[in-house]
C-alpha positions as CSV (number, residue, x, y, z in Angstrom):
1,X,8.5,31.1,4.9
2,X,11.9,32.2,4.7
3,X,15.1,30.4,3.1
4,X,14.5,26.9,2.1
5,X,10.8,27.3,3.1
6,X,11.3,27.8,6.9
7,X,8.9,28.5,9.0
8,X,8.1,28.3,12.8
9,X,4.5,29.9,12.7
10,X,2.2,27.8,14.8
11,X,-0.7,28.4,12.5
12,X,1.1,27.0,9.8
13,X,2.6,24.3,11.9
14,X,-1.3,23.4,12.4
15,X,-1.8,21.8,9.6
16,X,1.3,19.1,9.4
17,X,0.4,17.7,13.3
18,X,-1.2,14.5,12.4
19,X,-1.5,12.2,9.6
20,X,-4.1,9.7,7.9
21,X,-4.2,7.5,11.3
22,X,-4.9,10.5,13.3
23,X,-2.4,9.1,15.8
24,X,-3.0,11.6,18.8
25,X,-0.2,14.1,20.6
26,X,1.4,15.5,17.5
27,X,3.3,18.7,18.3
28,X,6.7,20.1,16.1
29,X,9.6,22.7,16.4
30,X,9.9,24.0,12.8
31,X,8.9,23.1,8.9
32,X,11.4,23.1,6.5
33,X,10.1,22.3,2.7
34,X,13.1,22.4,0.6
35,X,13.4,23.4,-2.8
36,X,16.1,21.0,-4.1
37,X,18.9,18.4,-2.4
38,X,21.3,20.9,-1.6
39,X,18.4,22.8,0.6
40,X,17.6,19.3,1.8
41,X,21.1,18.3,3.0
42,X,21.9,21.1,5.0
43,X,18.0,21.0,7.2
44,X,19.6,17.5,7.8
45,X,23.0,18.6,8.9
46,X,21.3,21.3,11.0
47,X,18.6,19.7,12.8
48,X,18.6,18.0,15.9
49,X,16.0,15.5,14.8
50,X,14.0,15.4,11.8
51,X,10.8,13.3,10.1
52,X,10.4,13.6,6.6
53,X,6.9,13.9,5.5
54,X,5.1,13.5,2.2
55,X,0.8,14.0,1.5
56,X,1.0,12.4,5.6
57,X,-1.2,9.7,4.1
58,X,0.0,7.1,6.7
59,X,-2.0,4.9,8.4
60,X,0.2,4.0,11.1
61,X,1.3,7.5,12.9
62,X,4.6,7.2,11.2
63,X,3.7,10.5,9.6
64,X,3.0,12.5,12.7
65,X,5.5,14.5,14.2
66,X,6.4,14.2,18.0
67,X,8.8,17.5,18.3
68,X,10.9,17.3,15.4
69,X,11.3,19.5,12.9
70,X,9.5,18.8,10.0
71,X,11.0,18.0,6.3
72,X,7.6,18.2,3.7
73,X,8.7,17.1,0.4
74,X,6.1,18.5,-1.5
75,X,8.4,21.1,-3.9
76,X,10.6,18.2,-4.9
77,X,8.0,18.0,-7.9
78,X,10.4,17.2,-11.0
79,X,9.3,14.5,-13.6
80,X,11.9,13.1,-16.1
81,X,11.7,11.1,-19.3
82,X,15.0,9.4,-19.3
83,X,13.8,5.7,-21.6
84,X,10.7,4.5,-23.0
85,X,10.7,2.4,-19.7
86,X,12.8,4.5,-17.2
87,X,11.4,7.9,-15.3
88,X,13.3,10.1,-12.6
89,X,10.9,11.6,-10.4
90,X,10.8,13.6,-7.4
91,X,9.8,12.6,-4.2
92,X,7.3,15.5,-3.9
93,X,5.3,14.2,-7.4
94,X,1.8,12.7,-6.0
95,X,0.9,9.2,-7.8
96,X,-2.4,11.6,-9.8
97,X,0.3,14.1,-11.0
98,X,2.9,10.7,-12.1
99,X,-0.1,9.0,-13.8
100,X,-1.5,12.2,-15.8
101,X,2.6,12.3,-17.0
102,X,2.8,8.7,-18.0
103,X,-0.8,8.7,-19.3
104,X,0.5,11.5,-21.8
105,X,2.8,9.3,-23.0
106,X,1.4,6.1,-23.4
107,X,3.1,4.7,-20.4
108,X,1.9,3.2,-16.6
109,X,3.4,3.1,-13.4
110,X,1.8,-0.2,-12.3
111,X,2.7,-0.9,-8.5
112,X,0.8,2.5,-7.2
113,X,-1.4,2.2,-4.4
114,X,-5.1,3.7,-4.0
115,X,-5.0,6.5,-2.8
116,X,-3.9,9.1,-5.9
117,X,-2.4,11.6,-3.4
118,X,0.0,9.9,-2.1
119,X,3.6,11.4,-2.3
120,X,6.2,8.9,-4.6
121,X,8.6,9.6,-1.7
122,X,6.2,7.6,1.0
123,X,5.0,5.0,-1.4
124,X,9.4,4.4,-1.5
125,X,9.9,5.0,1.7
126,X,7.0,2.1,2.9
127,X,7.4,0.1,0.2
128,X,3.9,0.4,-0.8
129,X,1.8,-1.5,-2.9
130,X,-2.1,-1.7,-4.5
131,X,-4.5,-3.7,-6.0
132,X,-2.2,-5.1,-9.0
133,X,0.4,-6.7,-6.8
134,X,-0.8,-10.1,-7.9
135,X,0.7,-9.3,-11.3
136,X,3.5,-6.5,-11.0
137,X,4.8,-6.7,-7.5
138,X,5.3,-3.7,-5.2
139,X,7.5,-0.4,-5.0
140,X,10.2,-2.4,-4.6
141,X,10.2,-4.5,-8.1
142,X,10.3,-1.0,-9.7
143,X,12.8,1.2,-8.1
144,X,16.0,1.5,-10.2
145,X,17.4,3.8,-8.6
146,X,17.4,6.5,-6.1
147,X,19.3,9.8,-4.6
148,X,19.0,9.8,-0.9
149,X,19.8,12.1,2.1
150,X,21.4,10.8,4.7
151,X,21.0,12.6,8.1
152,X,24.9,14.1,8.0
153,X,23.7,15.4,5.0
154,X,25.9,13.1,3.0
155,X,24.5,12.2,-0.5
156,X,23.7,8.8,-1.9
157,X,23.4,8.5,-5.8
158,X,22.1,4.9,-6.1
159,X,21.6,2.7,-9.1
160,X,20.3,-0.9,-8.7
161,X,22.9,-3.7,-9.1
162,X,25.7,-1.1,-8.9
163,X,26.1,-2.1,-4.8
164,X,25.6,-5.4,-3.2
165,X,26.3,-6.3,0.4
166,X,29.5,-8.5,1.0
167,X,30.4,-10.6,4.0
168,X,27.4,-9.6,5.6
169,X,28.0,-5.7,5.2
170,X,27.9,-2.5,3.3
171,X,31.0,-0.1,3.8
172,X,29.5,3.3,2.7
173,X,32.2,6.1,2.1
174,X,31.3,9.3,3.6
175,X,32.9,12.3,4.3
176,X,33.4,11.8,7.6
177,X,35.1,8.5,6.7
178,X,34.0,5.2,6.6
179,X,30.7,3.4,8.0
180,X,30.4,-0.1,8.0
181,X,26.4,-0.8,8.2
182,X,25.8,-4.7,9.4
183,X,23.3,-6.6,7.1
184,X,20.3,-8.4,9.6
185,X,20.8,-12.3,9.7
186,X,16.9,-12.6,10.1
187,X,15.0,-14.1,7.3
188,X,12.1,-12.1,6.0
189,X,8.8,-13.5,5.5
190,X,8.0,-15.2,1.9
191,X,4.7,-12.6,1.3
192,X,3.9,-10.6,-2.1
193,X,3.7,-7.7,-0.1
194,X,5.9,-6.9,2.4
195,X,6.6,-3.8,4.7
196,X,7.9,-4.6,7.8
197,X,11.0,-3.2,9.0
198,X,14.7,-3.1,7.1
199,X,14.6,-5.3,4.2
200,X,17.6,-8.5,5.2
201,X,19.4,-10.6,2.6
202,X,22.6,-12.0,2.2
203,X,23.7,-10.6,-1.1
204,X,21.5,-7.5,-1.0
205,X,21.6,-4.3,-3.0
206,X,21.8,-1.1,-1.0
207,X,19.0,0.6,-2.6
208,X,16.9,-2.0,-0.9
209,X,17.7,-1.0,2.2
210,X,16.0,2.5,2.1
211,X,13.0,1.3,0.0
212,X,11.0,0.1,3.1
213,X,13.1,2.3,5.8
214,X,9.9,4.4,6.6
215,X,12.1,7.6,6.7
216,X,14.4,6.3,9.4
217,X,18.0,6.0,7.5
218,X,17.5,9.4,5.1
219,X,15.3,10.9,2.6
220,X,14.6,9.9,-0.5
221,X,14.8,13.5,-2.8
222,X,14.2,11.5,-6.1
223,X,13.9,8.2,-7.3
224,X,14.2,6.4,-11.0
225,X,11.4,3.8,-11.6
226,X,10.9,1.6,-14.1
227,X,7.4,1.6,-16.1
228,X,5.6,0.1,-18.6
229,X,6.0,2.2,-22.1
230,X,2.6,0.9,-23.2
231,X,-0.4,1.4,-21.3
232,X,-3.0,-1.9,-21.4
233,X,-6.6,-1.2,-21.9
234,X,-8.6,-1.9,-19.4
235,X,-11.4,-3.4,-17.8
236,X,-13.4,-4.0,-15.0
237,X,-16.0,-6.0,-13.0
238,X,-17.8,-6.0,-10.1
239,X,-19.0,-9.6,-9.2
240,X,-21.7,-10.6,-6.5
241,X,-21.9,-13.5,-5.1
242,X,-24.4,-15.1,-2.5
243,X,-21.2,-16.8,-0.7
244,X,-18.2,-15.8,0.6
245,X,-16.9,-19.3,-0.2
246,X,-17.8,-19.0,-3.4
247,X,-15.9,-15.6,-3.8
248,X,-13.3,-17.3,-2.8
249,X,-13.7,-20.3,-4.8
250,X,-13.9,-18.2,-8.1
251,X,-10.9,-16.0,-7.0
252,X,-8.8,-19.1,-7.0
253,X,-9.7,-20.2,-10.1
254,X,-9.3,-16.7,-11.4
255,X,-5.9,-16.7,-10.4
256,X,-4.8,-19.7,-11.4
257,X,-6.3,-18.8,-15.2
258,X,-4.5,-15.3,-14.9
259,X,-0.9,-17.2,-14.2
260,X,-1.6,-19.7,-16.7
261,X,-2.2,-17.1,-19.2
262,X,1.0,-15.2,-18.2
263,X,3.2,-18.3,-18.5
264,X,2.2,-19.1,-21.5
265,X,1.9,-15.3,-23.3
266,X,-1.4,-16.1,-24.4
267,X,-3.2,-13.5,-26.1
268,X,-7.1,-15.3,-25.5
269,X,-6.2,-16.3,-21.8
270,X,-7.7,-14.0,-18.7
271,X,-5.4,-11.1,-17.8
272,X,-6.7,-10.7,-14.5
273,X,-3.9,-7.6,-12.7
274,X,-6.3,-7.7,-9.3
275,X,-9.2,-8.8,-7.6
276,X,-10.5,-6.6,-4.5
277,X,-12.8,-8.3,-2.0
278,X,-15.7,-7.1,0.1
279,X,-17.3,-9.2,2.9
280,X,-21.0,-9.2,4.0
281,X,-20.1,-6.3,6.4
282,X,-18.7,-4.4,3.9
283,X,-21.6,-4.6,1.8
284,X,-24.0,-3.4,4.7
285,X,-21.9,-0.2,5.1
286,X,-22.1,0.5,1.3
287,X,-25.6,-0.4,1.8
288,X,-26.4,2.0,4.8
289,X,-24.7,4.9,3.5
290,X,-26.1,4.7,0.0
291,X,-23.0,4.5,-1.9
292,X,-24.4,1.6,-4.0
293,X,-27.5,3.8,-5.8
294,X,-24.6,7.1,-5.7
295,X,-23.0,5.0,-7.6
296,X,-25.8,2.9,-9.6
297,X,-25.2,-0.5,-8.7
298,X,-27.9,-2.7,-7.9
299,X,-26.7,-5.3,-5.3
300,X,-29.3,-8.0,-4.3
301,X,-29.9,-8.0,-1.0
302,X,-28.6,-11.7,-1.0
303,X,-25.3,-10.6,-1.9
304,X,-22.9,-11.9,1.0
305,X,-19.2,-11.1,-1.2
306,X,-18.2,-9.2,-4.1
307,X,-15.1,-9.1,-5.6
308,X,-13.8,-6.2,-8.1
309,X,-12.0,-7.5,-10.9
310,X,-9.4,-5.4,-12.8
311,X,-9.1,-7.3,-16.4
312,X,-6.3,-6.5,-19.0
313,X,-6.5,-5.7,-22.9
314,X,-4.1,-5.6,-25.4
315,X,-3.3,-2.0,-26.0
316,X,-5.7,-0.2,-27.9
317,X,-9.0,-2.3,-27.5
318,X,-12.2,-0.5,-27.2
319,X,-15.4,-0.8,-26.3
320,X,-17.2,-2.0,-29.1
321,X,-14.6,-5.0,-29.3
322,X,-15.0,-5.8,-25.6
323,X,-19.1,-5.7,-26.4
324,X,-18.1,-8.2,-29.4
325,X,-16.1,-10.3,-27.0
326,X,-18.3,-10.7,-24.4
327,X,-21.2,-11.8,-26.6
328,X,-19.0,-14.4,-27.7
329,X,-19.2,-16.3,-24.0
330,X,-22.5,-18.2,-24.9
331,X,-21.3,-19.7,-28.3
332,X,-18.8,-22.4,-27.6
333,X,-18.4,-22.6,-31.4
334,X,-16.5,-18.8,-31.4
335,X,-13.0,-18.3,-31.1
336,X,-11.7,-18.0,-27.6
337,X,-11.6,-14.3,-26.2
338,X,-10.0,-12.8,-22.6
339,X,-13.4,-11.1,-22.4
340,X,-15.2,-14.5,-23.4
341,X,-13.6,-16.6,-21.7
342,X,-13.7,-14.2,-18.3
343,X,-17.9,-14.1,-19.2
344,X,-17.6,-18.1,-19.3
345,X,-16.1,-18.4,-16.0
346,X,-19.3,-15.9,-14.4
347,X,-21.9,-17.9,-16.7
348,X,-20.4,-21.0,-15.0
349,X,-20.7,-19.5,-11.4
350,X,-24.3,-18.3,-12.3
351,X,-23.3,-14.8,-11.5
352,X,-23.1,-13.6,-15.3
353,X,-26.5,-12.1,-15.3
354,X,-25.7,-9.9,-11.8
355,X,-22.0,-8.5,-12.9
356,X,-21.5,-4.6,-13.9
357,X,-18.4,-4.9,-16.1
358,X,-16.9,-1.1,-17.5
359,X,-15.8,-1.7,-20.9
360,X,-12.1,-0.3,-22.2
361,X,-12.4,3.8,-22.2
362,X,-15.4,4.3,-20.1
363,X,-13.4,6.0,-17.6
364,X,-16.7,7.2,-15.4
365,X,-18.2,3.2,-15.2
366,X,-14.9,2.2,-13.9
367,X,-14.6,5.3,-11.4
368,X,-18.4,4.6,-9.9
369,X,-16.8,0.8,-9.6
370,X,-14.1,1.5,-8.0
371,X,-15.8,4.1,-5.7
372,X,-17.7,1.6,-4.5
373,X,-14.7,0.0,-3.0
374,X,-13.6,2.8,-1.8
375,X,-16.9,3.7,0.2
376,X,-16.2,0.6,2.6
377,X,-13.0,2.3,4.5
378,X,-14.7,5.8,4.1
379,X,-18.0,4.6,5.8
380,X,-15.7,3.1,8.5
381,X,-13.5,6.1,9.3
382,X,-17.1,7.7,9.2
383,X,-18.3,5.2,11.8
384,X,-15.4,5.8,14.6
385,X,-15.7,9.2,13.7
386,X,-18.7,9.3,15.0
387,X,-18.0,7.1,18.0
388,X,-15.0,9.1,18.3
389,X,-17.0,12.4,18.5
390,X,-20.1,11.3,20.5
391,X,-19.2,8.2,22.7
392,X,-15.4,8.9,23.9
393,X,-12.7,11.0,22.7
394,X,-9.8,7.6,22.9
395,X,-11.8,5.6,20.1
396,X,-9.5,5.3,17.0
397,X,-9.5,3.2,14.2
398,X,-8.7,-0.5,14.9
399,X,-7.5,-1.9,11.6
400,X,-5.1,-4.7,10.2
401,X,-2.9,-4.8,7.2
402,X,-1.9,-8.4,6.6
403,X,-0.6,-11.2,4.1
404,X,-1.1,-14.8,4.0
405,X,-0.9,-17.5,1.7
406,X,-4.1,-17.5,-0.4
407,X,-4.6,-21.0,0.6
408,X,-5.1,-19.4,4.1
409,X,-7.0,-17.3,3.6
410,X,-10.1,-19.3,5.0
411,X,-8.1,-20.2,8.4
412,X,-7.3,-16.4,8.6
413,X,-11.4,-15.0,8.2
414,X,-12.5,-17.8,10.6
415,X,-10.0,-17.1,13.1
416,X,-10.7,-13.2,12.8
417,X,-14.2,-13.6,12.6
418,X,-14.2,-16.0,15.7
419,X,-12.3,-14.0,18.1
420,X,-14.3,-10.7,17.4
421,X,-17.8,-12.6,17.8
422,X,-16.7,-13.6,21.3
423,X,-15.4,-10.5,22.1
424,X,-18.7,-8.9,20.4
425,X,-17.1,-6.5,18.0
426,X,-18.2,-5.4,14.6
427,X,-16.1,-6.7,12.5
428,X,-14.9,-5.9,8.8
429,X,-13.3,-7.1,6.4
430,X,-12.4,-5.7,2.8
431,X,-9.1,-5.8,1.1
432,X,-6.6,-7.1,-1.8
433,X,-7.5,-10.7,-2.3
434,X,-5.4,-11.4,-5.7
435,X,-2.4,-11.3,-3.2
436,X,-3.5,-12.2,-0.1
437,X,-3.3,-8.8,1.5
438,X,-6.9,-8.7,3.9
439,X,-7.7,-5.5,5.5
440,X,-9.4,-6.4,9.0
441,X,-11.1,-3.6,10.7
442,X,-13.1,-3.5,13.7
443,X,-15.5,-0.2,14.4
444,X,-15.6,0.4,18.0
445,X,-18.3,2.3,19.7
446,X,-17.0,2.7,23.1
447,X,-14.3,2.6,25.3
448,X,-14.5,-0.8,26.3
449,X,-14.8,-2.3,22.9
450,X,-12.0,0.2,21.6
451,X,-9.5,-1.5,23.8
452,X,-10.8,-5.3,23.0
453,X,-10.4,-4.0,19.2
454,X,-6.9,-3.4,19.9
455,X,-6.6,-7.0,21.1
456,X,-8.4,-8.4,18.5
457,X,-6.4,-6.5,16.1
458,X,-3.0,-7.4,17.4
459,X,-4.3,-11.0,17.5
460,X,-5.0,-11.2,13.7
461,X,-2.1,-9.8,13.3
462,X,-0.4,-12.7,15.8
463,X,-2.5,-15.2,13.3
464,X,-1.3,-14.1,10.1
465,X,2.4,-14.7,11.4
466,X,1.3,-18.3,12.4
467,X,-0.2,-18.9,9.0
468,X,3.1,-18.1,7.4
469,X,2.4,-14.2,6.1
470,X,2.9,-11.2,7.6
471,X,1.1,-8.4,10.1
472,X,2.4,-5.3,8.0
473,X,1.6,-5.8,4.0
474,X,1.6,-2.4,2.6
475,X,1.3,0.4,5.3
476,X,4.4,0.1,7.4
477,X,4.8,0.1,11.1
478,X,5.3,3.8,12.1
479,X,4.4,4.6,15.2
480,X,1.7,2.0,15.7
481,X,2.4,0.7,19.3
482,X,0.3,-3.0,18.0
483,X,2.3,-3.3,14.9
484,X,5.9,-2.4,17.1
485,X,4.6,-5.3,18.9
486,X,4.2,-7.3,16.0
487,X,7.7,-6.6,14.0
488,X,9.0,-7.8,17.8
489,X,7.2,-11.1,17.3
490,X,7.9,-11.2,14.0
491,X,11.5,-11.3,14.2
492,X,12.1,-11.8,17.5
493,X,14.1,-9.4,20.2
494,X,17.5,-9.8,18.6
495,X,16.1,-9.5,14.7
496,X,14.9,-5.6,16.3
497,X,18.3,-5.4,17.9
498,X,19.7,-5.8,14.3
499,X,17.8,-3.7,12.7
500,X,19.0,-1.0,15.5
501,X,22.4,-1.5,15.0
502,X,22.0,-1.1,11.0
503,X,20.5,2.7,12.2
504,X,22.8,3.5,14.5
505,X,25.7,2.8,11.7
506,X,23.3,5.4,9.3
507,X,22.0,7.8,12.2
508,X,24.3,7.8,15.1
509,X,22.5,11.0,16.7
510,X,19.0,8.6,16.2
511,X,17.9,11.9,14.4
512,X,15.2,10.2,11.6
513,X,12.2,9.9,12.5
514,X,12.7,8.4,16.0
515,X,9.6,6.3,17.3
516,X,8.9,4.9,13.8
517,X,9.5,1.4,13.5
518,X,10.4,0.8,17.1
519,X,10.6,3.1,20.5
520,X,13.4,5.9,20.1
């Protein structure tokens, strides 16, 4: 590839031109894949345009280049003890390689999303988030610091609380002098998960203004995160029920037991880190495609909503304690348990008999589980694969990534559900209930319904905003033209213009990643 990993062979080009969304028309100049910042820096300073790519696990085209040349961070691979609780990392280190580090020694990174592939520098650089938001926040709650690129190649050592905006501004000293960068006036939604656009507060600290920047202001070459220096053990459950109401019903209950428990540091209480939800649709795909007997779990066929439940232990338990503990939940006379009192709550919505729980250290239980999950969004990218193949070459996925209250959550279904009924879509829903965060997906089979998907995804998107939450949870907005639309209506024509302004203070030349976030 040449010096700093350069390379303009086509073959190799090949393989970087689309990303997880398969967003369509992706063409580039060059790959650079740097060894190290300085390498980094100067492909910034010498490049008219740049996007900085990680595993291109985005599911909004915000990793697919449109003609510039590609930055791949993949050698940027360096993993750093520096505190019990502290880790520097590079932005090249997927979230498997981080995990198999911390797991080593003793410690978890708790924000990370699903998908084990993805790059630490995207996850940063969208502000990502997972199933066990409900309890430990997103990317955000666990950056403490950062180096970043900017595009004139300056450097930026950051360290949380060391910079904090002032009179509505940051005044960054570069070496071409200094850049005063306006701080937005809009006011962000009130969501647990949040990824849409520049992050706006009064008093902010600069470091929060490049988590979330989707590659548009610089590139992240490493970043310090906090962790936890002990590792919980773990369980986890996979409840049916023959209601989606009730689903809901016992996931508000579950919640509420989970904060009780960590207000009051209670070692018996339910230590409930996340809750995943699959509708009746979802469980028809798993169904279909078989990935309920792969993974041997019975479902009844009047199973209308499971939820998978990710239950906490203190650090150490195993097994044979959690068996104990769970045979405790039909004696009111024993001593109150997590495990017991989690078994009381599924006795109580007659769905103790019909729950697969993995116990602490049966890694393979939870991974069948969890793959279950999993099969939903794999059987429908299989779906409009399909479509994609047989019926017309412009179907594409038609998916949602929003927040609302949990309170809303009802409106939000009814709504979604409502609208695609009368425009006759298939319609799906699975996602991260603990927090709100609903993944609404509609498989098209044809032209026609491909284009009222869009609408029907834009308008969930349009509902979520009216319900108080958000249209872009955890993915970003790249270069979704529905979700541009959305950040528009979410913070109106003049809160775009301001985030605009704060790029052209960082990228004069518009040379990061233009077309993510909003039109170049």
């Amino acid at each position: 590839m040449g010096n700093a990993g350069l390379t303009h062979d086509p073959d190799v080009l090949a393989s970087f031109l689309e990303d997880a969304a398969h967003f369509s028309g992706g063409h580039a100049r060059e790959l650079v894949v740097p060894t190290n910042e300085a390498e980094l820096a100067r492909a910034l300073r010498s490049s008219r345009t740049v996007l900085p790519i990680g595993a291109q696990s985005s599911l909004t085209g915000g990793a697919t280049p449109m003609g510039e040349t590609i930055i791949n961070t993949r050698r940027l691979t360096g993993i750093e003890f520096l505190a019990a609780d502290r880790v520097r990392v590079g932005t090249g280190v997927t979230l498997e390689a981080l995990n198999k580090a911390l797991q080593t020694a003793g410690c978890l990174y708790p924000p990370a999303p699903t998908f084990s592939g993805a790059f630490v520098g995207g996850t940063v650089a969208t502000n990502a988030a997972g199933a066990a938001t409900f309890k430990y926040g997103t990317t955000r709650d666990w950056v403490e610091g950062m180096t970043v690129v900017l595009p004139s190649g300056d450097v930026l050592d950051l360290v949380r609380g060391a910079t904090r905006a002032a009179s509505g501004r940051f005044e960054l000293r570069l070496a071409s002098g200094t850049v005063t960068v306006p701080i937005p006036s809009y006011r962000m939604p009130v969501s647990p998960k949040l990824s849409a656009g520049y992050f706006a507060a009064p008093d902010m600290d600069l470091i929060d203004l490049f988590i979330g920047s989707e590659g548009t202001l610089g590139v992240v070459a490493s970043v310090t995160l906090r962790v936890l220096p002990r590792r919980p053990a773990m369980c986890s459950a996979l409840v049916p029920f023959s209601t989606e109401s009730a689903a809901l019903e016992f996931t508000g209950a579950l919640r509420d037991a989970a904060r009780e428990t960590w207000r009051t540091c209670s070692r018996r209480g339910i230590d409930a880190s996340s809750i995943e939800f699959m509708d009746a649709r979802s469980l028809s795909i798993v169904r279909e495609d078989r990935a309920d007997t792969a993974n041997n779990i019975q479902l009844a066929s009047s199973t209308q909503a499971a939820l998978l439940v990710t239950l906490e232990l203190r650090a150490g338990a195993t097994a044979a304690e959690a068996f104990d503990e769970i045979g405790r939940a039909g004696d009111p006379d024993q001593p109150d348990t997590p495990l017991s009192n989690f078994c009381r709550m599924l006795l109580d919505a007659g769905v103790f008999d019909d729950t697969a729980i993995a116990m602490p250290g049966d890694a393979a239980r939870m991974a069948q589980l969890a793959a279950l999950r999993e099969a939903v969004p794999a059987g429908v990218n299989q779906r409009v694969g399909v479509a994609k193949r047989t019926a017309d070459a412009a179907i594409e996925k038609a998916a949602a990534d929003i927040a609302v209250p949990f309170h809303r959550i009802d409106e939000l279904l009814s709504a979604f559900r409502s609208d695609a009924a009368r425009r006759g879509l298939d319609a799906v829903v699975w996602g991260h209930l603990s927090d709100g965060n609903l993944h609404p997906n509609v498989i098209a089979r044809t032209r026609d319904e491909w284009q009222a998907a869009r609408e029907a995804v834009a308008e969930v998107g349009r509902s979520a905003i009216r319900l108080g939450g958000v249209p872009m949870a955890e993915h970003g907005v790249g270069r979704s033209p529905i979700k541009q639309a959305l950040l528009r209506e979410l913070y109106g024509d003049d809160g775009i213009e301001q985030m605009r302004a704060v790029k052209r203070a960082i990228d004069p030349e518009w040379k990061m990643a233009p077309g993510v976030l909003f039109p170049a």
